[in-house]
N, C-alpha and C positions, 0 to 999 in steps of 0.2 A: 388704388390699393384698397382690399377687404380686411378684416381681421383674421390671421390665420388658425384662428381654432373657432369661430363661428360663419366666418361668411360675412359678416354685419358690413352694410359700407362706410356707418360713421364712426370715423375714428378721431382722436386729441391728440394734436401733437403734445408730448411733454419736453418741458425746460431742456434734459438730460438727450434730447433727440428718439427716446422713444414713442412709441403709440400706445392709445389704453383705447380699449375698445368701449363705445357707448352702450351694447348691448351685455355683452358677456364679462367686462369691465376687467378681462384680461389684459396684462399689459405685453409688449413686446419689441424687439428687436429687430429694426430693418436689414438693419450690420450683420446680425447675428444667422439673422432668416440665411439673405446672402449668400454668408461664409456655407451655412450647412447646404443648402442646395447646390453649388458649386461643389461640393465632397461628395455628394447625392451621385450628383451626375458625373464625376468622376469613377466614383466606386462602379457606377452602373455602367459604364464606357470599359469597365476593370484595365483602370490603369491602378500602378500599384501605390500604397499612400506617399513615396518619394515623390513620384511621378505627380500625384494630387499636389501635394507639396508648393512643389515647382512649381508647376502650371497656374495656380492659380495664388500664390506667396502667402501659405496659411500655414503656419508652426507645424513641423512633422510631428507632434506631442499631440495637439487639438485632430488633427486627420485623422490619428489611429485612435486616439479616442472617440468620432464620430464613428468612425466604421467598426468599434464594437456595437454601439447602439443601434445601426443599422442592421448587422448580422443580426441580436436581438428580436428585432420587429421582422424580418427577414421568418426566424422562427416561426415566429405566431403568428405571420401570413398564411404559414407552409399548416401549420396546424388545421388553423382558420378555416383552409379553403377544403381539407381532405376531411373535417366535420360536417362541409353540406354532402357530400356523396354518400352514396350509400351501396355503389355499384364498382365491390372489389371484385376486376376479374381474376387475377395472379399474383401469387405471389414465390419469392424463393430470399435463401438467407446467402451475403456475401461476406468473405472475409478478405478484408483489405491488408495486406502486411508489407509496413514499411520496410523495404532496404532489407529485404527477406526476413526480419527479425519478428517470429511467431511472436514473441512473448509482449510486443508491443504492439499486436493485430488488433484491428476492430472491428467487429463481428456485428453488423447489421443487416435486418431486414427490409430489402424492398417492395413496395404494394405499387402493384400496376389499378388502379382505381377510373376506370372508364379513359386512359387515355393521357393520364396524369400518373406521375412519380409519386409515392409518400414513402418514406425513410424511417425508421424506427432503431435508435441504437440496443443494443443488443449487451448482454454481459461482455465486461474489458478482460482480455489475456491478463490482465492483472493475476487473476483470481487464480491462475494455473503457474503462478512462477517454479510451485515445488514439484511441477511435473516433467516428467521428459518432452522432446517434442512428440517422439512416436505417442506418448498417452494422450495425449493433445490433439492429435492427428483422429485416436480411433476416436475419443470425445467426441469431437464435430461429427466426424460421419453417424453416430451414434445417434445422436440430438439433434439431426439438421434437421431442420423445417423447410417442406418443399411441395408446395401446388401450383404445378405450372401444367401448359399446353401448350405455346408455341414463345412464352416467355419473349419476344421479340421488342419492344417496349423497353423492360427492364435490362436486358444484354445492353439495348442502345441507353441506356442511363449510366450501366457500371462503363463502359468506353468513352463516356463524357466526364465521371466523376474521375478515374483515373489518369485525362488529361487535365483535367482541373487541376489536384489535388497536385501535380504535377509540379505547379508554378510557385508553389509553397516550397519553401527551402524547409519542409520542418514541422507539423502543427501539434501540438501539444494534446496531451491524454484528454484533458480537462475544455481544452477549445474545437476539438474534432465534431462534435455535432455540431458546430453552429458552421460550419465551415460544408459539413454534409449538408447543410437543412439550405446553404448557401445556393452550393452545386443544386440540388432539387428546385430551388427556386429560378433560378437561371434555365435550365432544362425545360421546366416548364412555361416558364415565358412568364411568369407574373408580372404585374407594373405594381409600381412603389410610385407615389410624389411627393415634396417636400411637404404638402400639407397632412397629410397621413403621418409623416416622420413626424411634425411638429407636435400634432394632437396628441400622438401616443407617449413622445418622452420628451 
């Protein structure tokens, strides 16, 4: 066993059963590591956090609350990785509308970027409650944002985020990008491991 936020190999056992690390003098949690890697890799398997729960007998309270920190860093992966490119080939704006209900749509742009998805939330139908839907209708056409060419990338992203988003009984105004930046990360294949998750939160 290394130290999970430098690497070092000599570690101290302490009294308490933790480890403190000789170089970086971090201390930490063998139990703790564990628990979260087993959610890790549950969340990445997408089973749902009951299902983590279960499988692996960790408080359904601690599951949901790893897998916000996850979505989290999930984000700033997704950031992360569309700040090294610099080669946007398409892009076009989607509106997602739950259970037909305009007034609670979420109007995002997706960037096709050499091959790769990048997501950009966009203003919330909030902001149109005191309009009709017709005035809402001509808005978008108005203001859509659109540079595409054969756009075939981005189509195959909105039919994976739509079956995604799918398994959600529900996602709230306020947790809807982390849940997009989720889908996008998936899509794209990125890898997470537990020592990435440790270092950052």
């Amino acid at each position: 066993m290394s130290c999970v936020y430098c690497n070092h190999y000599i570690l101290y056992k302490l009294k308490d059963g933790n480890y403190k690390c000789a170089k970086c003098k971090k201390k930490f949690s063998p139990k703790k590591i564990e628990r979260k890697a087993k959610i890790l890799k549950g969340f990445l398997d997408e089973l749902t956090p009951s299902d983590i729960s279960k499988k692996y007998k960790i408080s359904y309270a601690t599951v949901v609350n790893e897998i916000k920190k996850i979505r989290i860093l999930i984000a700033q992966i997704c950031e992360e990785e569309f700040l090294k490119k610099e080669n946007i080939k398409e892009f076009e704006e989607y509106l997602y509308i739950p259970n037909k209900n305009i007034y609670k749509a979420q109007n995002f742009l997706t960037i096709d970027y050499g091959g790769k998805i990048y997501n950009i939330l966009m203003s919330s139908m909030k902001n149109f409650e005191h309009f009709s839907e017709e005035e809402i209708k001509k808005y978008l056409r108005q203001s859509k944002i659109i540079k595409i060419y054969e756009k075939k990338l981005i189509k195959e992203f909105w039919i994976y985020f739509n079956n995604f988003i799918k398994r959600f009984k529900g996602v709230s105004e306020e947790n809807f990008f982390y849940y997009l930046k989720e889908a996008e990360f998936r899509f794209n294949k990125y890898e997470i491991d537990i020592s990435d998750l440790i270092k950052r939160i």
